[in-house]
C-alpha positions in Angstrom: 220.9 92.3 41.7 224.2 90.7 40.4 225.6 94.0 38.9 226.5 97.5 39.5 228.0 96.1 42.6 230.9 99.0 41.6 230.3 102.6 40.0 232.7 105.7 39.5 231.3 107.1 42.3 232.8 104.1 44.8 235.3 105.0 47.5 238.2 103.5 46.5 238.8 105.4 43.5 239.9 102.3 41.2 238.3 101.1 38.2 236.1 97.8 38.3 233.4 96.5 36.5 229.8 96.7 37.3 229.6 92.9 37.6 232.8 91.2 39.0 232.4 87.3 39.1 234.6 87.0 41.7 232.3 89.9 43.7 229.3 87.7 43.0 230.5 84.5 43.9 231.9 86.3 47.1 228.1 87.6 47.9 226.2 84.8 47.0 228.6 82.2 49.3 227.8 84.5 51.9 224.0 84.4 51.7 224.4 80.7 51.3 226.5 80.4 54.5 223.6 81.8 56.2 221.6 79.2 55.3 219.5 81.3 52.5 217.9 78.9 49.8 219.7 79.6 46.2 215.8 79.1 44.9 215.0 82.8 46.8 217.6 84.2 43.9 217.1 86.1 41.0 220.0 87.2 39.3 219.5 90.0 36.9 222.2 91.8 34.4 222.3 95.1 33.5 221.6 96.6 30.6 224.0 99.7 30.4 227.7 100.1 31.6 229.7 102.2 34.0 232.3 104.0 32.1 235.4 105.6 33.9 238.2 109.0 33.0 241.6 106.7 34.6 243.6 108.5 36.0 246.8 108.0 33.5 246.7 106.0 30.4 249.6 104.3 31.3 247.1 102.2 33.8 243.9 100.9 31.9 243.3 97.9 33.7 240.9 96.8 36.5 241.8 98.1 39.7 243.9 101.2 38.2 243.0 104.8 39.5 240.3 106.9 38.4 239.7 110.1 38.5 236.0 110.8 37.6 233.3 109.0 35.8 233.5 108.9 32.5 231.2 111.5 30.4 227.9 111.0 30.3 226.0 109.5 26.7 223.9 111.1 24.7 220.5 109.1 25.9 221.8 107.9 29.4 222.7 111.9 30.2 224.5 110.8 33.4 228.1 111.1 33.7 229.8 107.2 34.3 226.9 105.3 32.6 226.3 104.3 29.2 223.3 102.3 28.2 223.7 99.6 25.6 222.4 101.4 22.4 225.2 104.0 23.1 227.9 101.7 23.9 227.4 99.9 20.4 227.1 103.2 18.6 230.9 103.3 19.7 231.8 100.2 19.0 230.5 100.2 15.6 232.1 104.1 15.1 235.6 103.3 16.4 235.7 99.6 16.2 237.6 98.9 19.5 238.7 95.5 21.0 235.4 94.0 22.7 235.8 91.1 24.9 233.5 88.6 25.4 232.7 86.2 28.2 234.5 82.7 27.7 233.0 79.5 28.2 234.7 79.3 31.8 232.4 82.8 32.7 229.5 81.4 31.5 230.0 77.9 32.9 230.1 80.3 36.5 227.0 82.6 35.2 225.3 78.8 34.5 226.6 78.1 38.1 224.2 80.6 39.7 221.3 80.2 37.1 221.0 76.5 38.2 217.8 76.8 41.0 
């Protein structure tokens, strides 16, 4: 499992996202350092999101202070998740700025897909 490597519920307090590249890549050199076969892998993606309450809005950025999971949706019904259907129900009501991964993340994603 590549994601939900970090949830509202982590220890550190601090907003990340459920699949950090740089997590990954950090796993998977360990594994391979050990002499585990990258043709054992199967990398899966999630089909949800964590959401987060930060802490201030002042700080809205990776790595910024949180201080619960955000509230739960309306079909996930737990608090700090979202599942897809409920996360573009947003998206299409309030139109926010949506980023995408760029050719350099999915060169990496191609990176672990190539056993």
């Amino acid at each position: 499992m590549a994601y939900n490597i970090h949830s509202p519920y982590d220890s550190t307090g601090q907003m990340w996202s459920a699949t950090n590249l740089t997590d990954v890549d950090s796993l998977m050199d360990s594994l391979w350092f050990s002499g585990v076969s990258p043709s054992k892998f199967n990398l899966g993606t999630a089909y949800y999101g964590r959401v987060y309450t930060a802490s201030s809005t002042s700080c809205m950025d990776p790595g910024c202070a949180v201080s619960l999971a955000g509230v739960q949706g309306a079909c996930s019904k737990n608090a700090g998740v979202l599942w897809n259907a409920e996360i573009g129900s947003i998206i299409k009501k309030y139109n926010p700025l949506v980023s995408v991964d760029t050719g350099k993340t999915l060169e990496e994603l191609s990176y672990y897909a190539r056993c």
